[in-house]
C-alpha positions in Angstrom: 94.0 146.3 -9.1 96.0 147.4 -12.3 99.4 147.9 -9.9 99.0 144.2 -8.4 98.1 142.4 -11.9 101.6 144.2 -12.7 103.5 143.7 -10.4 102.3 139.7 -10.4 103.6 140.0 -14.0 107.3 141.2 -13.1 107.6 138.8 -10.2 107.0 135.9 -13.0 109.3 137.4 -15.4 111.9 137.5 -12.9 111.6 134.8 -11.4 111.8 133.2 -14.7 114.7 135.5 -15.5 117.0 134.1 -12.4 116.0 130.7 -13.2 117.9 130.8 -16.7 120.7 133.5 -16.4 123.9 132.2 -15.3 125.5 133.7 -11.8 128.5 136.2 -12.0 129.7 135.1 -7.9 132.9 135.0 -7.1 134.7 131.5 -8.2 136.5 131.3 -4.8 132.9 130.6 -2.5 129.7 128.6 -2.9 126.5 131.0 -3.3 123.6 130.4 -0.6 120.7 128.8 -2.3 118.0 130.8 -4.2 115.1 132.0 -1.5 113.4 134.3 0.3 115.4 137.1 2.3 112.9 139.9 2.8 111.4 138.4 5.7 114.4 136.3 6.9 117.6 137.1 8.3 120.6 136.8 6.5 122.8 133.6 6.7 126.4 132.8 6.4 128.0 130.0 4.8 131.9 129.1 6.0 133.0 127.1 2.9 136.4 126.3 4.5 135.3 122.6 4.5 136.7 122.3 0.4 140.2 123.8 1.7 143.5 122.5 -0.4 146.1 122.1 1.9 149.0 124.4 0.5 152.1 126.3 2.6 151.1 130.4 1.5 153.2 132.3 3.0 152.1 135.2 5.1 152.8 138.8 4.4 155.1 140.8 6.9 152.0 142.8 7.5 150.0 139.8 8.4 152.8 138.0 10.1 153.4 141.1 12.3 149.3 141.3 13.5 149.0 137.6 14.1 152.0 137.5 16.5 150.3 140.2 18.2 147.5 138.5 18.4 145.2 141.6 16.9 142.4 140.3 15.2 141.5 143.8 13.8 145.2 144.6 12.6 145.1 141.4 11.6 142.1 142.3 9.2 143.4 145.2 7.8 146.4 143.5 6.9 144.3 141.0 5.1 142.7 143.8 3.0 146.0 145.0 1.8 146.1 141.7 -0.6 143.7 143.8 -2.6 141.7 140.5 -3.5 139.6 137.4 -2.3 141.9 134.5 -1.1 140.7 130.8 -1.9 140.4 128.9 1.3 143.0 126.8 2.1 144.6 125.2 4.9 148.0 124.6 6.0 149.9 120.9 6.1 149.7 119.2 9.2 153.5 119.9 10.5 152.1 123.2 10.8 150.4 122.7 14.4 150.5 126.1 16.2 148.1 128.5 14.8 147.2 131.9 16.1 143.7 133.2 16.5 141.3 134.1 13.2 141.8 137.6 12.1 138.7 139.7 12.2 136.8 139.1 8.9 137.6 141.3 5.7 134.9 142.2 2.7 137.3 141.3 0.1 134.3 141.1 -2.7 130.7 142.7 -3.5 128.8 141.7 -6.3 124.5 142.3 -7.3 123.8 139.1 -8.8 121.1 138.2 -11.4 119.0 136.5 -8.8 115.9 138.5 -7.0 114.5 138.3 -3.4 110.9 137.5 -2.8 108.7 138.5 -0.3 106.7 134.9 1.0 103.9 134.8 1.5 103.7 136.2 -2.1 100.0 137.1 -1.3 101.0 139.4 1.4 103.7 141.4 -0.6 102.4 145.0 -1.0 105.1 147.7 -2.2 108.0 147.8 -4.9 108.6 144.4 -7.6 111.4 141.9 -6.1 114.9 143.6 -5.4 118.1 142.5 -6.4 120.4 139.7 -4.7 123.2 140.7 -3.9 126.3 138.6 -2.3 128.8 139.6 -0.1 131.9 137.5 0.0 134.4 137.6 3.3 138.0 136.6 4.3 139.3 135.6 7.4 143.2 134.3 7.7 145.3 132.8 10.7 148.9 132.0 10.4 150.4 128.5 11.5 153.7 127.6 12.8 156.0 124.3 12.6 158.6 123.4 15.0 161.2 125.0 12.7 159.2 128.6 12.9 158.5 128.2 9.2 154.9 130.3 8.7 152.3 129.2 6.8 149.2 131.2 6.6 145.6 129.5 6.2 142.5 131.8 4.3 138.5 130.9 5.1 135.7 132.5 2.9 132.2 133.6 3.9 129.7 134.2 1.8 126.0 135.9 2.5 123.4 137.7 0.8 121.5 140.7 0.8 118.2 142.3 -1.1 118.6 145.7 -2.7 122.0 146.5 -4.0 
């Protein structure tokens, strides 16, 4: 009885805790809303839809896997940048795109927010976990009629429990 009293206690204080502590995701993606996870599965959010349009050149890595038309070299290509890339889409001249590349885990973070088990009343175990948010990139590269390349980024963001 003493173990549930506690942890009843710690899943308030927590819960309190990720109300009022600010979140340390990554700037470049929108964070899925606060929830339970323990008994749901994992979602993705695409948060291409807030795209600038702007001409980013590809690398010769990347330019070399898209015309091959390898998603997976395509990928690891992407994961040579060494960082997340905002999303961003190319200008409309730019018609002739090739396939999405493979998608890269380009950031990992444990946030201050805690997954729940629901019903609460049927939790039985360890306190809440820790959220944690995984943050993906995906690239294609565009073409205009003059062959000029243009290279356009999506992110995708999802969670996890326990990190």
């Amino acid at each position: 009885m003493l173990i549930r009293a506690r942890i009843a206690v710690i899943a308030a204080v927590c819960g309190v805790c990720a109300c009022t502590t600010p979140s340390h995701d990554p700037p470049a993606s929108r964070t899925p809303e606060p929830g339970p996870v323990w008994d749901q599965p994992e979602t993705a959010e695409v948060t291409s839809e807030i795209a600038a349009r702007v001409v980013l050149p590809p690398t010769a890595e990347m330019l070399k896997a898209a015309l091959a038309n390898d998603p997976d070299a395509m990928r690891d290509a992407a994961a040579l940048t060494g960082t997340c890339q905002a999303a961003s889409t190319c200008p409309a001249q730019f018609g002739s795109c090739s396939n999405w590349s493979t998608q890269s885990l380009c950031n990992e973070t444990c946030g201050a927010s805690f997954c729940f088990c629901r019903p609460v009343r049927l939790c039985e175990g360890d306190p809440p976990e820790p959220r944690g948010v995984q943050t993906f990139n995906s690239f294609r590269v565009c073409f205009d009629p003059a062959h000029n390349a243009c290279t356009e980024w999506t992110n995708t963001t999802t969670s996890f429990c326990g990190c």
